[in-house]
N, CA, C and O of each residue as an XYZ file, in Angstrom:
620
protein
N     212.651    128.459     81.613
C     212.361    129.232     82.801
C     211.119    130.076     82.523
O     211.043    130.641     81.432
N     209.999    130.226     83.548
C     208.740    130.740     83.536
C     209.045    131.711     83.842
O     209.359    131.644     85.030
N     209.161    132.685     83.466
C     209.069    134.161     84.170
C     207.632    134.911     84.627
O     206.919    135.159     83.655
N     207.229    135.207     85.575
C     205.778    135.824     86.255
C     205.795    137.367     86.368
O     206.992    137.634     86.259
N     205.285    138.248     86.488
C     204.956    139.100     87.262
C     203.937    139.064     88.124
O     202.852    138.546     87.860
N     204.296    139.741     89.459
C     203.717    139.297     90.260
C     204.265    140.251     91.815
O     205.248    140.966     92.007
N     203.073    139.833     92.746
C     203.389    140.988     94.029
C     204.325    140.485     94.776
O     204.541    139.280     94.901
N     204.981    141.455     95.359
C     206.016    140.641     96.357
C     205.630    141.224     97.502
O     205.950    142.408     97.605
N     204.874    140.612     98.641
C     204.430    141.348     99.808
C     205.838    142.031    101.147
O     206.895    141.491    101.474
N     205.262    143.290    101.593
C     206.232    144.229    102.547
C     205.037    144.650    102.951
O     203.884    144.581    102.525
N     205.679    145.182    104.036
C     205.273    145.954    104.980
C     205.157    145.060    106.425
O     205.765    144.006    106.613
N     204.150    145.776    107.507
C     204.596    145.206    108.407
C     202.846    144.272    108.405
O     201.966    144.529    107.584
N     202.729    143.317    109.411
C     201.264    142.768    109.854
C     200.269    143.586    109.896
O     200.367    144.680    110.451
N     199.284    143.210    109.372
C     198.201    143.682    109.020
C     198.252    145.127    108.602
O     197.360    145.911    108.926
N     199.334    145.493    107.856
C     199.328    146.589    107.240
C     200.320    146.300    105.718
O     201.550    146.334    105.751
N     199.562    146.036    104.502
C     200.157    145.077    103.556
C     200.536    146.044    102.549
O     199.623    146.846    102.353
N     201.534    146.242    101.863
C     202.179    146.916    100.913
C     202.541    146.342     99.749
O     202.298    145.234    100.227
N     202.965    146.036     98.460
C     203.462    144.924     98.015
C     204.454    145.957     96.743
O     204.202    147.138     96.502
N     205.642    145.093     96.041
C     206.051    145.451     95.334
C     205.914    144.729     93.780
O     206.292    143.564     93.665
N     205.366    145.450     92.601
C     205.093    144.268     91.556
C     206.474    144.363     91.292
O     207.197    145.358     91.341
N     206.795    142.975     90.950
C     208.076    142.157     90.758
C     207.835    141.483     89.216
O     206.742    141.324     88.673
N     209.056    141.163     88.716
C     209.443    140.397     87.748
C     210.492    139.067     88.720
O     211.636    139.056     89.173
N     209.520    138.233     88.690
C     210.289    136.872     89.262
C     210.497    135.562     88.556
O     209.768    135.673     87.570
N     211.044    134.449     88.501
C     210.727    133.271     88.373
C     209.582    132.836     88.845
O     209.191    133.207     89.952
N     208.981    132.111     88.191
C     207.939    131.250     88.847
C     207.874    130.305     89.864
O     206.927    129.942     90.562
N     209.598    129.806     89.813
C     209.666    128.960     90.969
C     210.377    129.557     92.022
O     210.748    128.790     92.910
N     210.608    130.561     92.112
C     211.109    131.159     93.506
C     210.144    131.359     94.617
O     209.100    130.885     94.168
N     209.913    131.792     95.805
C     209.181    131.770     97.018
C     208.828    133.423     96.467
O     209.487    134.257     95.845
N     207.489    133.400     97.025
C     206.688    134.590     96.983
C     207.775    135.715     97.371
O     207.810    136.665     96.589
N     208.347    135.737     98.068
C     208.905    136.895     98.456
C     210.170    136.756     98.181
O     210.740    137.797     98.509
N     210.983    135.909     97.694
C     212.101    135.670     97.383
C     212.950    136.262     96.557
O     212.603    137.442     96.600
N     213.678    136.192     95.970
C     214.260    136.439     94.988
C     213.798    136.862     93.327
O     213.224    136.081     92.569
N     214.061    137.791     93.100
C     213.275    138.903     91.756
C     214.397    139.398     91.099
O     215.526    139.809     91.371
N     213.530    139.171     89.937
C     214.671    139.511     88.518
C     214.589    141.148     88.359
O     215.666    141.570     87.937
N     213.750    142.054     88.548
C     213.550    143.211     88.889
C     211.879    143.747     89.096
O     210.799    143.349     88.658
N     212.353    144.967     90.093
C     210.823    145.487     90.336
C     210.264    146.338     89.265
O     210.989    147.150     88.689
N     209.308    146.230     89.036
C     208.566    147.284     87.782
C     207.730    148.179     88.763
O     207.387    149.138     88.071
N     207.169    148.367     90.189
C     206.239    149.523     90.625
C     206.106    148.929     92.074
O     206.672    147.961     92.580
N     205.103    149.885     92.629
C     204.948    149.361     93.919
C     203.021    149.508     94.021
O     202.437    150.202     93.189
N     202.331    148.846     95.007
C     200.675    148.590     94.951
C     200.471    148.482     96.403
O     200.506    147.518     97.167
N     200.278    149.576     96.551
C     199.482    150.076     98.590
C     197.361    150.137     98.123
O     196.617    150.938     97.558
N     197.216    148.791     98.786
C     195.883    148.129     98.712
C     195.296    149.257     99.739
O     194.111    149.469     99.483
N     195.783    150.031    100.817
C     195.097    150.012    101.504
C     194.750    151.609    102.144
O     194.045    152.030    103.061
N     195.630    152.207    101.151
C     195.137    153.531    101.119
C     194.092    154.263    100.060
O     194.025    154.047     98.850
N     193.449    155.007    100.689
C     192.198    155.215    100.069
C     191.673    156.405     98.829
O     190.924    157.312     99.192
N     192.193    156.306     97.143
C     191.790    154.925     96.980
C     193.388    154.408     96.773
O     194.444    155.029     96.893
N     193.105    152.996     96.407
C     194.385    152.544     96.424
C     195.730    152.959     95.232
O     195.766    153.281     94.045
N     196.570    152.773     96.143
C     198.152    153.281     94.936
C     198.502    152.114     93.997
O     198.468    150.973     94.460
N     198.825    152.313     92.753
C     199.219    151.333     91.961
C     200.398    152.352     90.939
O     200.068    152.909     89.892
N     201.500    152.392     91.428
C     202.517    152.762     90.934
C     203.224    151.934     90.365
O     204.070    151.347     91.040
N     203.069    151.602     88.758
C     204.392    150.852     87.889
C     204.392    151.555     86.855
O     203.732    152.487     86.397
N     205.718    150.606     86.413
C     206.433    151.897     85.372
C     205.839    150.821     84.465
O     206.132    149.639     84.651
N     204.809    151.294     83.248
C     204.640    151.002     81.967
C     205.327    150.695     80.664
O     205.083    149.827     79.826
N     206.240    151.623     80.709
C     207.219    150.889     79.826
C     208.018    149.462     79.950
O     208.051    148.639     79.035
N     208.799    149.258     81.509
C     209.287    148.384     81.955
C     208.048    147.075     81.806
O     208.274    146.223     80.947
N     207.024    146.970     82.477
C     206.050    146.319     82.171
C     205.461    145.752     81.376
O     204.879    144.697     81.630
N     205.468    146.592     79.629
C     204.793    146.418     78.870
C     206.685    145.623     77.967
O     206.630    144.808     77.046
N     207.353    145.876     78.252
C     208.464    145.381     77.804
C     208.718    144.145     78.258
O     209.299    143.397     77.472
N     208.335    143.585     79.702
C     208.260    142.213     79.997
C     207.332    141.587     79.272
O     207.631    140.566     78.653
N     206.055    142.113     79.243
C     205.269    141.151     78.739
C     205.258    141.099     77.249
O     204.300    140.440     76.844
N     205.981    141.561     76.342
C     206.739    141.650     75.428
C     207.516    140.292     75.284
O     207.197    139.469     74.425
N     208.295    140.146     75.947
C     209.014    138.804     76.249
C     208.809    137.371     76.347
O     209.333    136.370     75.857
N     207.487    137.724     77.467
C     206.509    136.517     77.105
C     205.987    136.099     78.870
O     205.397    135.052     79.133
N     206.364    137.180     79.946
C     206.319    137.420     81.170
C     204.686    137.145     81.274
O     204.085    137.860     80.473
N     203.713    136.187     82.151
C     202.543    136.017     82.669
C     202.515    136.807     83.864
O     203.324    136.899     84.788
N     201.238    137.444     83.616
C     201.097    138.133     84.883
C     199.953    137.630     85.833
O     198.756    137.613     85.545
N     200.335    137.355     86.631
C     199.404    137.068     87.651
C     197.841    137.693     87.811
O     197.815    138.851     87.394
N     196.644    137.262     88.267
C     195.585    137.759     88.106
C     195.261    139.045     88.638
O     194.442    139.781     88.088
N     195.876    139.349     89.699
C     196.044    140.920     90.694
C     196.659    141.522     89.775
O     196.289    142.689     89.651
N     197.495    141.179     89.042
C     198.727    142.007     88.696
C     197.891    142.307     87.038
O     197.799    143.410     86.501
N     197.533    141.415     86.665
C     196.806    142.029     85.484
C     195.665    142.610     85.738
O     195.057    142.718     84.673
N     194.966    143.110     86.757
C     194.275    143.444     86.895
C     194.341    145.204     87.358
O     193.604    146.183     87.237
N     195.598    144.920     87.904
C     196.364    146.479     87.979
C     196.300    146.713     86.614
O     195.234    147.056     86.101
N     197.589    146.529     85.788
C     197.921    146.736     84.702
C     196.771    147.303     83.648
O     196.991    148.207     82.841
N     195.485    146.599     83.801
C     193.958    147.159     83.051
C     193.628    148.199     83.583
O     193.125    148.955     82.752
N     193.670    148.669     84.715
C     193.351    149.927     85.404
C     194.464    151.158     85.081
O     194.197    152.352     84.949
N     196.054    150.387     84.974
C     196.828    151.743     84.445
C     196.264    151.801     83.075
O     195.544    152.760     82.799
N     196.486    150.958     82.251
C     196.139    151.084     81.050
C     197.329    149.965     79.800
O     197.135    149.663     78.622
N     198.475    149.631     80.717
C     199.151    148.535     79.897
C     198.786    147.689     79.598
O     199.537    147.276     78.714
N     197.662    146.738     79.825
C     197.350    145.625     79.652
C     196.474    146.168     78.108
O     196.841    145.683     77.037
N     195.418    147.108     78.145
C     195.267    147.291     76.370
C     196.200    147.711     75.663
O     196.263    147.637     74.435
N     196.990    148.180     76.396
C     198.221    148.362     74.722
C     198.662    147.300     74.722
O     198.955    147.230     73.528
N     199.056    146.058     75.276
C     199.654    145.230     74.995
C     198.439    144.002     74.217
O     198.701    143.180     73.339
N     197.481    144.179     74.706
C     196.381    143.600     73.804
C     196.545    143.843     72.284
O     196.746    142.943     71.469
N     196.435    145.208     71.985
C     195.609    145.746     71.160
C     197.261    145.539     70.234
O     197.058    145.514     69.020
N     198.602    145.413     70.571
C     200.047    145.368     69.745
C     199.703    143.569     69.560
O     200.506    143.085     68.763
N     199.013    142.847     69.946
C     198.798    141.269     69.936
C     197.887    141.348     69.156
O     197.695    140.320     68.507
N     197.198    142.226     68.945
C     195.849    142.141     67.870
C     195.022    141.264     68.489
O     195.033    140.202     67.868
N     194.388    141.235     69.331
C     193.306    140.687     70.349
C     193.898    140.163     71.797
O     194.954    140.129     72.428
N     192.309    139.721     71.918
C     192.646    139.002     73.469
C     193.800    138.136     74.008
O     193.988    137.151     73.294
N     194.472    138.209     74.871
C     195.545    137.270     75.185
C     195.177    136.293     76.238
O     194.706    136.728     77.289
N     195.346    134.967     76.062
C     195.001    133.835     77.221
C     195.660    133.949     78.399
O     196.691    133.498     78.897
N     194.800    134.660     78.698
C     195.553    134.332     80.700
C     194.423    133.565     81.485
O     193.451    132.968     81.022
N     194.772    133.723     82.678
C     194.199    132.937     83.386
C     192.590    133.806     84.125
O     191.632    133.299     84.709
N     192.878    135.228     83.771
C     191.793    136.250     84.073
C     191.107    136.245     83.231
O     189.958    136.584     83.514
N     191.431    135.823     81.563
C     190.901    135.843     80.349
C     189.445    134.595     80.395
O     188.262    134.776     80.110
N     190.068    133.523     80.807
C     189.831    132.485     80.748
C     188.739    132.008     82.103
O     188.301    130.866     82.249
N     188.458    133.133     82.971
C     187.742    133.443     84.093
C     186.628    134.404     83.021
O     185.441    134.133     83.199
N     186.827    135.119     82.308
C     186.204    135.786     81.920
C     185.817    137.096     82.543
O     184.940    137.673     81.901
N     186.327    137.866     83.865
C     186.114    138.428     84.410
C     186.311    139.877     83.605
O     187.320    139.960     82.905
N     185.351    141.101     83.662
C     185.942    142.277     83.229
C     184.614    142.257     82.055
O     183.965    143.268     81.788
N     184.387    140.990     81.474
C     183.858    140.694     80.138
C     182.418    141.083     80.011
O     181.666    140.109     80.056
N     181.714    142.475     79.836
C     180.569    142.735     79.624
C     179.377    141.741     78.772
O     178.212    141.501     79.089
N     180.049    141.356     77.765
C     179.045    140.373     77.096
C     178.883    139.062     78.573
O     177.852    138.770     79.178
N     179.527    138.810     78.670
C     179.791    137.472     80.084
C     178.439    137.758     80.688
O     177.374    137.141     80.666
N     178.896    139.098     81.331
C     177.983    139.966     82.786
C     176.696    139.844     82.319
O     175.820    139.783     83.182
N     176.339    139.790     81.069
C     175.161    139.791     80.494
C     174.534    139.257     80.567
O     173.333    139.527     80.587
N     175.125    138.061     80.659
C     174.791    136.705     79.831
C     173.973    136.270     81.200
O     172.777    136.066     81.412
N     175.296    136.215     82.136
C     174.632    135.670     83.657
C     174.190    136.073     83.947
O     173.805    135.334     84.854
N     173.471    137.266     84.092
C     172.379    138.319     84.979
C     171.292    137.988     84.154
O     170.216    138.083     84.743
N     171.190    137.456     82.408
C     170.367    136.869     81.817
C     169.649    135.735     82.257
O     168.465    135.485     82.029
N     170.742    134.838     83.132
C     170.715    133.265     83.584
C     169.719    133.413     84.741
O     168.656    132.803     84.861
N     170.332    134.486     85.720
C     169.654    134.635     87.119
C     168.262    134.861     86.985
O     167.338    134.195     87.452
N     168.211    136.383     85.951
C     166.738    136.629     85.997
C     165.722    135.450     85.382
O     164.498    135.470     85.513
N     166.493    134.410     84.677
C     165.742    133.185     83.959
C     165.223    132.390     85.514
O     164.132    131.919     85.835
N     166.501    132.490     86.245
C     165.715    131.026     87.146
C     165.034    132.028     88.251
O     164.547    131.543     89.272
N     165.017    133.322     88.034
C     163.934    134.046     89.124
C     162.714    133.957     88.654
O     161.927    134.049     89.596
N     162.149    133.816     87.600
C     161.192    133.439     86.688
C     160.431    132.337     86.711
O     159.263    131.996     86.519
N     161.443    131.903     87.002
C     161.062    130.134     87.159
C     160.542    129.620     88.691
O     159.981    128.593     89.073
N     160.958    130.715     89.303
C     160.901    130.227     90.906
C     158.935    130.504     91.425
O     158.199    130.014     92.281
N     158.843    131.123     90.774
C     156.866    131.417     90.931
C     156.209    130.229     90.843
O     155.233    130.258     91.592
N     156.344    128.847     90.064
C     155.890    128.288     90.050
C     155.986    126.897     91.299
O     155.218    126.015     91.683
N     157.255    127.292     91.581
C     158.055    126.298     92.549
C     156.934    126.739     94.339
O     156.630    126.069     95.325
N     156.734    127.861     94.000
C     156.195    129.003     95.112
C     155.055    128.549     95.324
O     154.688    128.222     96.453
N     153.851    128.399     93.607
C     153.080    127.833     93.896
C     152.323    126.470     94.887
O     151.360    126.280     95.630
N     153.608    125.673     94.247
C     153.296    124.155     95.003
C     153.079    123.861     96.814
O     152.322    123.085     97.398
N     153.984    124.736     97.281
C     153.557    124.330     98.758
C     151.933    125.121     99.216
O     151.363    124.854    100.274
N     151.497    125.911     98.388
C     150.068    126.098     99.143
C     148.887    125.136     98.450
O     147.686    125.088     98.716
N     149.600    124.451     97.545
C     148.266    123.379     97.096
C     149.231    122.525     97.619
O     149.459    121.842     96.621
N     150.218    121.934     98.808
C     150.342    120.944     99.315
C     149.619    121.378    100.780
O     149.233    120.372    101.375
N     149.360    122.560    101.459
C     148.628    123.247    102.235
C     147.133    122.806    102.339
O     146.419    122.493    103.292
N     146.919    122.909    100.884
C     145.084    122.639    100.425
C     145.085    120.986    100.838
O     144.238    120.721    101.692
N     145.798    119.979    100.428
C     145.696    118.574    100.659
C     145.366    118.417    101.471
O     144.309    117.788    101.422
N     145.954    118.851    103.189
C     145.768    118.305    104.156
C     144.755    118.489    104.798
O     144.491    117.821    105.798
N     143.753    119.739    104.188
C     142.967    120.146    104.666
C     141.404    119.099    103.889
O     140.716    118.259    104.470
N     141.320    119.478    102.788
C     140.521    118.249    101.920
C     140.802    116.509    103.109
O     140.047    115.846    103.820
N     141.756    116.450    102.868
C     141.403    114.878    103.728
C     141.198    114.819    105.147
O     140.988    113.718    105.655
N     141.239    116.076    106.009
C     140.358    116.265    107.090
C     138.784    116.316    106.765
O     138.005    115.670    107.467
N     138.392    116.995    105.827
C     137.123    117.029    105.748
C     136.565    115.640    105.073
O     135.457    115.306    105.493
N     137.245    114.660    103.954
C     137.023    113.249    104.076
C     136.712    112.595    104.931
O     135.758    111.821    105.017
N     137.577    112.877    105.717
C     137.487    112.148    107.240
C     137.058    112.690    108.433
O     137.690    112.704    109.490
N     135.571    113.294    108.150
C     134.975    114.361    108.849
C     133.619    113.794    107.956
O     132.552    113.671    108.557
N     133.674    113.579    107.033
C     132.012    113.123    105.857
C     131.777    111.563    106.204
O     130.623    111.148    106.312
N     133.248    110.419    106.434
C     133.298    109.533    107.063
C     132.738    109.029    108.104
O     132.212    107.921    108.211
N     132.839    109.761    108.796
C     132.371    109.577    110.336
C     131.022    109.732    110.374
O     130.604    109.045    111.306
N     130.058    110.345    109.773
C     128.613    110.610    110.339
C     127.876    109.540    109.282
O     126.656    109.398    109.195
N     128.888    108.810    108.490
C     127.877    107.689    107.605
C     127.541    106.308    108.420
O     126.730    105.569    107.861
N     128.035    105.903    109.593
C     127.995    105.012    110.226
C     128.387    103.309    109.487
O     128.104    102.121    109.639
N     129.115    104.107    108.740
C     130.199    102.446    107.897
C     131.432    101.878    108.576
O     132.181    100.991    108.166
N     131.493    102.728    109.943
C     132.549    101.981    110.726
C     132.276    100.763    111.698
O     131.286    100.524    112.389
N     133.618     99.975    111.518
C     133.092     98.664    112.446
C     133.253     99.126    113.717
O     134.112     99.913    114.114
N     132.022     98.379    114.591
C     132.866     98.788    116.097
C     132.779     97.603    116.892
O     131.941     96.779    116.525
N     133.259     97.420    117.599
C     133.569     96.097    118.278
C     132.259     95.499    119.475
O     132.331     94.671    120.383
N     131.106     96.349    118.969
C     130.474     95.790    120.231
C     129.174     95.056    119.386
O     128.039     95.034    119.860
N     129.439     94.607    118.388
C     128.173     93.870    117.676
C     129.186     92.280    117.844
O     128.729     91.211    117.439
């Protein structure tokens, strides 16, 4: 049996509340839960993320995956580094493995972007010397015309 943590959505339409849950993995989103560890109101300003840390850090103790929202709470209370740092490094999740959060990452790609912004000057160049072409073979065909090397049909 997979055990998750994970949100269990309440409240009413378009006003979303959720409770983090300890569930099966195969139960229905809102279904049935082995117990709640906190509750997460997205939408008050700023937002509430109430769980109990101990309970939390005791599931994932166990061997409980937490969902990507839900670990993403958990980094903001602060359980997700103690439970790192009692693992003695990084743990494979699925946020891990996104790389998200990861300063060296952020680096790297803002490295990538400013590479192909770099690159784009030359790309920039080309359409005004495809500009210059059309103009050169008007004037060819402007030096053409006054040499009198064209056939004309009345000889």
């Amino acid at each position: 049996m997979s055990v998750k943590i994970r949100l269990m959505r309440m409240g009413k339409s378009k006003q979303p509340s959720y409770r983090v849950v300890v569930a099966d993995s195969r139960s229905p989103r809102d279904g049935r839960n082995i117990e709640t560890i906190g509750h997460y109101g997205p939408r008050q300003d700023p937002s509430l993320a109430d769980i109990d840390g101990e309970k939390a850090l005791a599931w994932l103790r166990k061997g409980a995956q937490p969902t990507e929202q839900v670990q993403k709470l958990l980094t903001v209370i602060g359980v997700w580094a103690q439970f790192e740092s009692e693992k003695g490094g990084p743990v494979d999740t699925k946020l891990a493995r996104r790389r998200i959060g990861d300063p060296k990452h952020a680096a790297k790609r803002a490295k990538k972007e400013a590479d192909k912004d770099e690159a784009a000057p030359p790309e920039a160049a080309a359409p005004e010397a495809a500009a210059e072409e059309p103009a050169a073979a008007e004037a060819a065909d402007d030096a053409n015309a006054g040499d009198g090397s064209e056939e004309s049909g009345d000889e």
